[in-house]
Backbone as ProteinMPNN parsed JSONL, in Angstrom:
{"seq_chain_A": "XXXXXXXXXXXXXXXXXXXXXXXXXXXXXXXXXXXXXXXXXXXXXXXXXXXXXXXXXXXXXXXXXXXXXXXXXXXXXXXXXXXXXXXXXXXXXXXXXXX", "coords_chain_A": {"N_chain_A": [[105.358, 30.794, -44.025], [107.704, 28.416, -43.42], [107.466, 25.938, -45.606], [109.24, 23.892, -46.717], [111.49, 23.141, -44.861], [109.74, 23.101, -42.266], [107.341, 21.124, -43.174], [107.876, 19.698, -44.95], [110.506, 18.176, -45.312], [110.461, 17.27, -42.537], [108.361, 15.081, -43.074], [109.333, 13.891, -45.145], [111.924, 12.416, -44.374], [110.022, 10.903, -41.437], [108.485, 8.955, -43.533], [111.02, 7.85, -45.087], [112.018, 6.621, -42.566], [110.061, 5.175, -41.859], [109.419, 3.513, -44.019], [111.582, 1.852, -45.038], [112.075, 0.022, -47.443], [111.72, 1.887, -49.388], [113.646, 3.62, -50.526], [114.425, 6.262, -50.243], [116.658, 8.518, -50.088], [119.235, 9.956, -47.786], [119.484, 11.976, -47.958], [117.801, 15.183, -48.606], [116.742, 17.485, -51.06], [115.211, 20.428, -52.861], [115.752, 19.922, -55.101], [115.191, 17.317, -54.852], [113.408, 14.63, -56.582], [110.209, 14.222, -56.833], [108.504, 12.534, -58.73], [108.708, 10.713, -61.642], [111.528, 9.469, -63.83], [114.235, 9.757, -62.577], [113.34, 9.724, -59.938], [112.784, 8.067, -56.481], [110.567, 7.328, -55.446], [107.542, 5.122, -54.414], [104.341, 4.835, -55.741], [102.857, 4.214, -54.02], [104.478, 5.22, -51.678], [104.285, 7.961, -52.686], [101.35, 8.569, -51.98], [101.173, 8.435, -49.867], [102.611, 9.723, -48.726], [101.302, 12.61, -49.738], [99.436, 12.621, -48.385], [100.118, 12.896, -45.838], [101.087, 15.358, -45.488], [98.947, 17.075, -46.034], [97.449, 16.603, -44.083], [99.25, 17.092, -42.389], [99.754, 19.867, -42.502], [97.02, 20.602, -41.995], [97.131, 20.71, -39.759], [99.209, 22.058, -38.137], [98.287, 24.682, -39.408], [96.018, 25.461, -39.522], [94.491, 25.35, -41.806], [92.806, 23.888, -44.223], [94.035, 22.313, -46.947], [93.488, 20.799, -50.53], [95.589, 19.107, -52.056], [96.369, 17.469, -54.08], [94.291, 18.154, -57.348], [92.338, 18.424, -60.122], [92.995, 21.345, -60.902], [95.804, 21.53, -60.098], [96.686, 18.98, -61.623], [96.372, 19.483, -64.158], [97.925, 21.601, -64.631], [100.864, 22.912, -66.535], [103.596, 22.311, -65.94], [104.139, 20.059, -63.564], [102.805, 20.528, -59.992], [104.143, 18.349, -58.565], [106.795, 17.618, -59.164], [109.17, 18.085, -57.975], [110.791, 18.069, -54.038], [110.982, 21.186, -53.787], [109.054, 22.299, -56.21], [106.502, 21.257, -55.038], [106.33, 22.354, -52.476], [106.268, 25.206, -52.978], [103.854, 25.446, -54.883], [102.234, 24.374, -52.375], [102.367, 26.578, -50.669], [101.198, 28.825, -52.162], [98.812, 27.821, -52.425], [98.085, 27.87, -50.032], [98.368, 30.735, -49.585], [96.238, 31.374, -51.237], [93.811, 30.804, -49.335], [91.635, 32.056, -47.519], [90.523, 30.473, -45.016]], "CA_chain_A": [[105.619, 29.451, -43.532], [108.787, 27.613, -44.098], [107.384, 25.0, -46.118], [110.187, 22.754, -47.014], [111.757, 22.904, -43.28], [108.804, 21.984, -41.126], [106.809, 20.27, -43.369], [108.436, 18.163, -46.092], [111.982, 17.703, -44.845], [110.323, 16.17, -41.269], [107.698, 14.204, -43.711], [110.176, 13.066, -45.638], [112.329, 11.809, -43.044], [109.395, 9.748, -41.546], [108.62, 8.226, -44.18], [112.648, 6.813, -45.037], [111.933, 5.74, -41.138], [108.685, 4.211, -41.343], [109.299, 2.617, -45.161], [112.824, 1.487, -45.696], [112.329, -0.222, -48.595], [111.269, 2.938, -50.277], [114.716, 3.412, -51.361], [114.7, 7.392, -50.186], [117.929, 8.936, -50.455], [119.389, 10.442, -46.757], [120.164, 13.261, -48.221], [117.22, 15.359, -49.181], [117.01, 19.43, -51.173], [114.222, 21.694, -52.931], [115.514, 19.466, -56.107], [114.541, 16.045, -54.793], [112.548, 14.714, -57.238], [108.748, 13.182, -56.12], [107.666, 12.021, -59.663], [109.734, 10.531, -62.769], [112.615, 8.178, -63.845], [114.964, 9.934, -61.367], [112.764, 9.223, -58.357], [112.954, 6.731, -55.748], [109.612, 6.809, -54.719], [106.667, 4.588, -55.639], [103.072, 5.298, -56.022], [102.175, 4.134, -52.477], [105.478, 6.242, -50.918], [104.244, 9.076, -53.276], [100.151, 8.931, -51.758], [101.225, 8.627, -48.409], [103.333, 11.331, -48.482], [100.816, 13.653, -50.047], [98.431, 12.598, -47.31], [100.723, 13.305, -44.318], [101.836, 16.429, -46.267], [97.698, 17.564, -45.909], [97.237, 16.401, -42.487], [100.446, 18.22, -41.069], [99.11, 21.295, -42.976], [95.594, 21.402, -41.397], [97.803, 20.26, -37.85], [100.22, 23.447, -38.126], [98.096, 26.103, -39.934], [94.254, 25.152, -39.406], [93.846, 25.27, -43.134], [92.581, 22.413, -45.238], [93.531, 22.247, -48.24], [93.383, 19.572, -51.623], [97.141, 19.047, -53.031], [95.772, 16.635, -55.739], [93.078, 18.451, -57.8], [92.15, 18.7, -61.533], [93.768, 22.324, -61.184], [97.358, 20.852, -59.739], [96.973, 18.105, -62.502], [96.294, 19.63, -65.671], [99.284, 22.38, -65.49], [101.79, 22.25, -67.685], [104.247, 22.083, -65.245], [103.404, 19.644, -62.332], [103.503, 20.613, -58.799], [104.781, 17.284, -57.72], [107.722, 17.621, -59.571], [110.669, 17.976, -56.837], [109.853, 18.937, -53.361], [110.677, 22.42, -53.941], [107.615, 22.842, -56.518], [105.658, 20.818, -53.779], [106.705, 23.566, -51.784], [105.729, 26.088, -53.8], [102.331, 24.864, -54.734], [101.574, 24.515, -51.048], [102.448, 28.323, -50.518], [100.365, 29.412, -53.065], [97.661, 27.308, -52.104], [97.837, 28.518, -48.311], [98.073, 32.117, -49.623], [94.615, 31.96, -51.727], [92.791, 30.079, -49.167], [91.469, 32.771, -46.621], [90.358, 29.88, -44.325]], "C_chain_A": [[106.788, 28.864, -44.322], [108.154, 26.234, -44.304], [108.1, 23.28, -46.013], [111.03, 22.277, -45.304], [110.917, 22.401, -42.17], [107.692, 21.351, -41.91], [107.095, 19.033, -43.982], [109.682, 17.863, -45.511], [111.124, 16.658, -43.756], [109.645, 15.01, -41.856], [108.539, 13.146, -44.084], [111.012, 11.858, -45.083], [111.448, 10.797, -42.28], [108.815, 8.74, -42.011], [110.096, 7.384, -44.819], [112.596, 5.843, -43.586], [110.976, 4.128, -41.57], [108.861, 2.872, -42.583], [111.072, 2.368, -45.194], [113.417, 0.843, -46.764], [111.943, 1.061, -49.505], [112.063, 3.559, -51.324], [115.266, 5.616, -51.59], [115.959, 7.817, -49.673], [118.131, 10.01, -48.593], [119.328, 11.941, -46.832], [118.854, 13.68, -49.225], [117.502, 17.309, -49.144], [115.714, 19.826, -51.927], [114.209, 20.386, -54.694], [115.543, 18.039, -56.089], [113.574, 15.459, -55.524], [111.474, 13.552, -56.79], [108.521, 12.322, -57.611], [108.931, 11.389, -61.316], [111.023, 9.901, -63.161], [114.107, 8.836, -62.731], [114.337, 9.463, -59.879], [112.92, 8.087, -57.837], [111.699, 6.558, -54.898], [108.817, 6.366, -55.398], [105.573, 5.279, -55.567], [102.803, 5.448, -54.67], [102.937, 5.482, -51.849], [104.343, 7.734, -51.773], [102.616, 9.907, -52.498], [100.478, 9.196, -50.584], [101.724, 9.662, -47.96], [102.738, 12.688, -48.52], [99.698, 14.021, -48.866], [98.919, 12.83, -46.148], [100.8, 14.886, -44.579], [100.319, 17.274, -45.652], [97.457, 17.918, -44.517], [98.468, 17.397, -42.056], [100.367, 19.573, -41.459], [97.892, 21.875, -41.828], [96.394, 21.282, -40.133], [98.076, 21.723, -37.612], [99.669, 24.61, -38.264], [96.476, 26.072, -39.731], [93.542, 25.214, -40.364], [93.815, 23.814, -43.968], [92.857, 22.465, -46.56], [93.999, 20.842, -49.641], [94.852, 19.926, -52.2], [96.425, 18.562, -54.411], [94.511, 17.189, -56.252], [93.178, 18.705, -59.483], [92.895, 20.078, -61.556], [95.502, 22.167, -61.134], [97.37, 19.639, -61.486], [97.166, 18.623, -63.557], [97.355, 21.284, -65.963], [100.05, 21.799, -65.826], [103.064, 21.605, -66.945], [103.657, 21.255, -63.946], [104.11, 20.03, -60.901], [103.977, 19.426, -57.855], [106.118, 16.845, -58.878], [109.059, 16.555, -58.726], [110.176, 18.295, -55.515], [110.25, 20.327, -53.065], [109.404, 23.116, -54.862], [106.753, 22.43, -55.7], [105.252, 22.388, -52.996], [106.006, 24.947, -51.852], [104.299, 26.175, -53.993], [101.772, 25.137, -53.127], [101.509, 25.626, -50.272], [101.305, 28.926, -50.929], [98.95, 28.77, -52.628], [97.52, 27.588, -50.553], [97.532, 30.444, -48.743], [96.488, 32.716, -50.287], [93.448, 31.251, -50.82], [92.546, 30.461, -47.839], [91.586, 31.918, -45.361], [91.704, 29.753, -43.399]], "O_chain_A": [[106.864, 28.816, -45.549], [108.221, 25.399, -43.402], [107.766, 22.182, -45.568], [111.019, 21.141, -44.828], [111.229, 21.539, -41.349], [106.861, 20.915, -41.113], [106.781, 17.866, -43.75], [109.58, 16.698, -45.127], [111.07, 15.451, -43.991], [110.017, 13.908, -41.452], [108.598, 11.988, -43.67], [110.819, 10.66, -45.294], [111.934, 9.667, -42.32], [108.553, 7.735, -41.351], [109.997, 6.163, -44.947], [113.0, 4.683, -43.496], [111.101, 2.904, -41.582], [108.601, 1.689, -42.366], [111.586, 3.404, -45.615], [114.597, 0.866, -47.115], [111.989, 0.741, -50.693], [111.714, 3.93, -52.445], [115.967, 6.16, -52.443], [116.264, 7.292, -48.602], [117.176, 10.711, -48.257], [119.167, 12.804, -45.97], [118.616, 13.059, -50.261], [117.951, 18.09, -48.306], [114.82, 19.281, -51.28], [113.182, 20.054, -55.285], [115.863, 17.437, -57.114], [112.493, 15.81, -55.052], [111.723, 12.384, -56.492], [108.322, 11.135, -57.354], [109.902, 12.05, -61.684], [111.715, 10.003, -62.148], [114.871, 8.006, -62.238], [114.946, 8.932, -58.95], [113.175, 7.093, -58.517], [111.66, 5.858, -53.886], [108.753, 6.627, -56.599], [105.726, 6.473, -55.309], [102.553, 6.531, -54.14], [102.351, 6.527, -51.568], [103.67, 8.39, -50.977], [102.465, 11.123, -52.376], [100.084, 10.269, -50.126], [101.386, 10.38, -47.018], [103.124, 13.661, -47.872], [99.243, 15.11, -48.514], [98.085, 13.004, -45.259], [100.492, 15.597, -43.622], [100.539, 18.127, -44.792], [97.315, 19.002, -43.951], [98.321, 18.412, -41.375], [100.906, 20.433, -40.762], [97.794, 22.904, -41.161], [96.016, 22.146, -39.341], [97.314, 22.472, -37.001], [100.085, 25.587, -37.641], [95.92, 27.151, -39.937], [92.313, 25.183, -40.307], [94.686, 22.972, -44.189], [91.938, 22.661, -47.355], [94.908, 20.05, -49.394], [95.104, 21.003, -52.74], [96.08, 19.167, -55.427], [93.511, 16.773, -55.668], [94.202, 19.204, -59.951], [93.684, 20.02, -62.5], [96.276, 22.614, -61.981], [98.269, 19.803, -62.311], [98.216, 18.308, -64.117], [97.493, 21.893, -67.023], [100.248, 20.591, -65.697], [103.51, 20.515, -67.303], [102.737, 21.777, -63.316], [105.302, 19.96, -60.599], [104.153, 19.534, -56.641], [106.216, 15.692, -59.298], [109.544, 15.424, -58.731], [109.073, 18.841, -55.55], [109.833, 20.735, -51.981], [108.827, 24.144, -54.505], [105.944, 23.324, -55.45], [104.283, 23.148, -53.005], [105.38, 25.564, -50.991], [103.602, 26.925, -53.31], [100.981, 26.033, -52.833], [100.739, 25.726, -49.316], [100.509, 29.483, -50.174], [97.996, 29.545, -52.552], [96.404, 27.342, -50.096], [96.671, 31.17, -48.247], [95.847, 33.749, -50.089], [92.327, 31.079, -51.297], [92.935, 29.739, -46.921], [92.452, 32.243, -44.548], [91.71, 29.011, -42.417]]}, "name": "protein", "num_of_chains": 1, "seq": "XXXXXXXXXXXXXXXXXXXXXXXXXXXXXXXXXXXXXXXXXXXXXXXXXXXXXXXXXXXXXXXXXXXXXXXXXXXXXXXXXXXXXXXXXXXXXXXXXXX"}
């Protein structure tokens, strides 16, 4: 699954639509960053996103699965970095989750 192409790029994109104060940049890549003094998104932009991000998962692939979990949180590295670790993460978490 191309990740970043049909899920987060179109996400992304409706959210700059839907929020315009959000302050998201037209121009989005793999090193967009979701979390940290470079970002331009807030908390709300950041939940909503993760929650469309879920939903257009189970839509597309018929798998459910938890982005935000004590396992995602407590690496060292976070997968809500940029949305290329997004990306990533959501691979990996489609590839161990037979369903």
């Amino acid at each position: 699954m191309q990740v970043l192409e049909s899920i987060l790029y179109p996400l992304v994109n409706d959210l700059r639509e839907s929020t315009p104060s959000s302050g998201l940049s037209s121009k989005v890549s793999p090193d967009t960053p979701l979390l940290g003094p470079s970002s331009t998104w807030d908390s709300i932009d950041l939940v909503n996103f993760i929650i469309a991000v879920e939903e257009r998962i189970e839509k597309e692939t018929g798998k459910r699965i938890t982005l935000v979990s004590e396992a995602a949180l407590s690496r060292t590295r976070s997968p809500f970095r940029t949305l290329g670790t997004l990306a990533g993460y959501i691979e990996e978490l489609c590839r161990s989750d037979p369903a």
